[in-house]
C-alpha positions in Angstrom: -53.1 -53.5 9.5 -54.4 -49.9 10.6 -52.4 -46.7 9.8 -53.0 -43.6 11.6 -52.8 -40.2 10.1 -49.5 -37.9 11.4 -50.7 -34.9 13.1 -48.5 -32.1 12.4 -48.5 -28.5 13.7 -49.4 -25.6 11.6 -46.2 -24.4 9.6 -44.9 -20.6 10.9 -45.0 -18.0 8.3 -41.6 -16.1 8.2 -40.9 -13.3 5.9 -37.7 -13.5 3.8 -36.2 -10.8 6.2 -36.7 -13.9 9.2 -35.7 -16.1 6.9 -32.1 -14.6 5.9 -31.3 -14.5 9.6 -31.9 -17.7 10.5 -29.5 -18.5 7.8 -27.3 -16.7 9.6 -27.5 -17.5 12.8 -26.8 -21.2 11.0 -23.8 -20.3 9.4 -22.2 -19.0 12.6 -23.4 -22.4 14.4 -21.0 -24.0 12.0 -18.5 -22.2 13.1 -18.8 -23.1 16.6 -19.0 -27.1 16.4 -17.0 -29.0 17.5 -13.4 -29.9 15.8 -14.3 -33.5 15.5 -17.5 -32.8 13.1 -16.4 -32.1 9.4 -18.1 -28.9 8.2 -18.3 -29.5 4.3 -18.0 -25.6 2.6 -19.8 -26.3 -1.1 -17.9 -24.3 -3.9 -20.0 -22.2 -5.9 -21.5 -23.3 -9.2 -19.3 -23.4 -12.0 -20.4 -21.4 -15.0 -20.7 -23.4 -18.5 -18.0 -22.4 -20.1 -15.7 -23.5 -17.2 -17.4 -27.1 -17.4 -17.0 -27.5 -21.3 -13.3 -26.4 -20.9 -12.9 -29.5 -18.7 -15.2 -31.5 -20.7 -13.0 -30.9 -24.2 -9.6 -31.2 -21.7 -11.3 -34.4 -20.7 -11.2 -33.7 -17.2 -14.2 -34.7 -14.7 -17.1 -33.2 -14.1 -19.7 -34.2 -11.8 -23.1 -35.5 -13.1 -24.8 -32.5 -11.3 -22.8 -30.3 -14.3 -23.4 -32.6 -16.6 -27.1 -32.3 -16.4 -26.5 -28.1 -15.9 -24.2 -28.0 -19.3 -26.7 -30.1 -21.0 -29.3 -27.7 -19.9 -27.2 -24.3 -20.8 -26.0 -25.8 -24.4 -28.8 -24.6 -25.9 -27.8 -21.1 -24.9 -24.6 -21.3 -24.9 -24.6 -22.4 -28.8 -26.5 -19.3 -29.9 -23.4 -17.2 -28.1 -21.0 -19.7 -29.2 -21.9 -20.8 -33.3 -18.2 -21.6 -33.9 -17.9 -23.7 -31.0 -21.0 -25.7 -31.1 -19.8 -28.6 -32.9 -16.1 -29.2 -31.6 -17.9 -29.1 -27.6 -20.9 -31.2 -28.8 -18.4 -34.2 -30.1 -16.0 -33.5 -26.9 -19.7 -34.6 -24.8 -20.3 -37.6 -27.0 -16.5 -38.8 -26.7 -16.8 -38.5 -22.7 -20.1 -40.3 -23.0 -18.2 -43.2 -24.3 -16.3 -43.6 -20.8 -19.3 -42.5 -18.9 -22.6 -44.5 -18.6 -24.7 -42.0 -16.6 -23.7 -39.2 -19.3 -24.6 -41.6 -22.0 -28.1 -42.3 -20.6 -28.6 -39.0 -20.1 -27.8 -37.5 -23.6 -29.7 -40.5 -25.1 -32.7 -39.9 -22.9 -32.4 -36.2 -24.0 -32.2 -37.3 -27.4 -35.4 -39.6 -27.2 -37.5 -36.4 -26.3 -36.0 -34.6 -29.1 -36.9 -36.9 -31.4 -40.3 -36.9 -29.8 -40.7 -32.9 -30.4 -39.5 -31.6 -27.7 -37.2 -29.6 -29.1 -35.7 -27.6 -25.7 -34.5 -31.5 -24.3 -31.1 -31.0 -26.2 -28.7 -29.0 -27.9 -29.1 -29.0 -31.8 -25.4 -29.4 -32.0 -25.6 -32.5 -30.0 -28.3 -34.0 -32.2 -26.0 -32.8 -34.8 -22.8 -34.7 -34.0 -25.4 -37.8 -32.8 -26.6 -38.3 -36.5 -23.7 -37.5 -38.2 -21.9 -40.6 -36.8 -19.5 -38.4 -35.2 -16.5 -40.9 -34.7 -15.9 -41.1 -38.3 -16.8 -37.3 -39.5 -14.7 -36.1 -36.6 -12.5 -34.3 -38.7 -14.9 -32.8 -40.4 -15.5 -30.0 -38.0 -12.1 -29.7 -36.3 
């Protein structure tokens, strides 16, 4: 079997000016299609402490947050020392009910544990050792 190599041409340089108004003009062709063709309108992000609200009111949150508030935790923590624990063992009880969550904090826990010490909140490795189903009201 013989492949052949894709011949492409060169790639336009644009300036961000060029680029801004093509996103633009893109956002008004959205406008104009047809009323049969769903336009989807993304919501913005949702900031951290909006997520853990849900999380500890155990409503959903969508793995893309998940992987964001897992990420910001760290952070968050430092601004947030009283509420470290109580939102770290709200993530763990969701991750019960959750597979993909669970993976993902015991994935971010494996690095930890490795010495990478920015894969997860301290809180989180916290509540993870302490067995945090039978200490939970410990830190209520």
């Amino acid at each position: 079997m013989q492949f052949h190599s894709l011949q492409l041409p060169p790639l336009a340089q644009c300036s961000a000016t060029e680029i801004s108004q093509l996103a633009e003009k893109g956002d008004r062709l959205c406008k104009t299609l047809p009323a049969h063709i769903p336009t989807v309108k993304t919501p913005p992000p949702r900031q951290i402490d909006a997520i853990l609200a849900d999380i500890e009111k155990d409503r959903p949150v969508s793995l893309l947050e998940w992987v964001y508030c897992l990420h910001a935790k760290i952070q968050w923590d430092r601004q947030h020392p009283d509420r470290s624990i109580p939102t770290a063992k709200a993530i763990w009880y969701a991750a019960k009910g959750d597979r993909s969550l669970k993976r993902l904090l015991e994935s971010r826990l494996a690095l930890y544990r490795q010495g990478e010490k920015g894969a997860i909140s301290p809180s989180l490795v916290k509540v993870a050792a302490m067995g945090w189903e039978e200490e939970s009201e410990e830190y209520d």
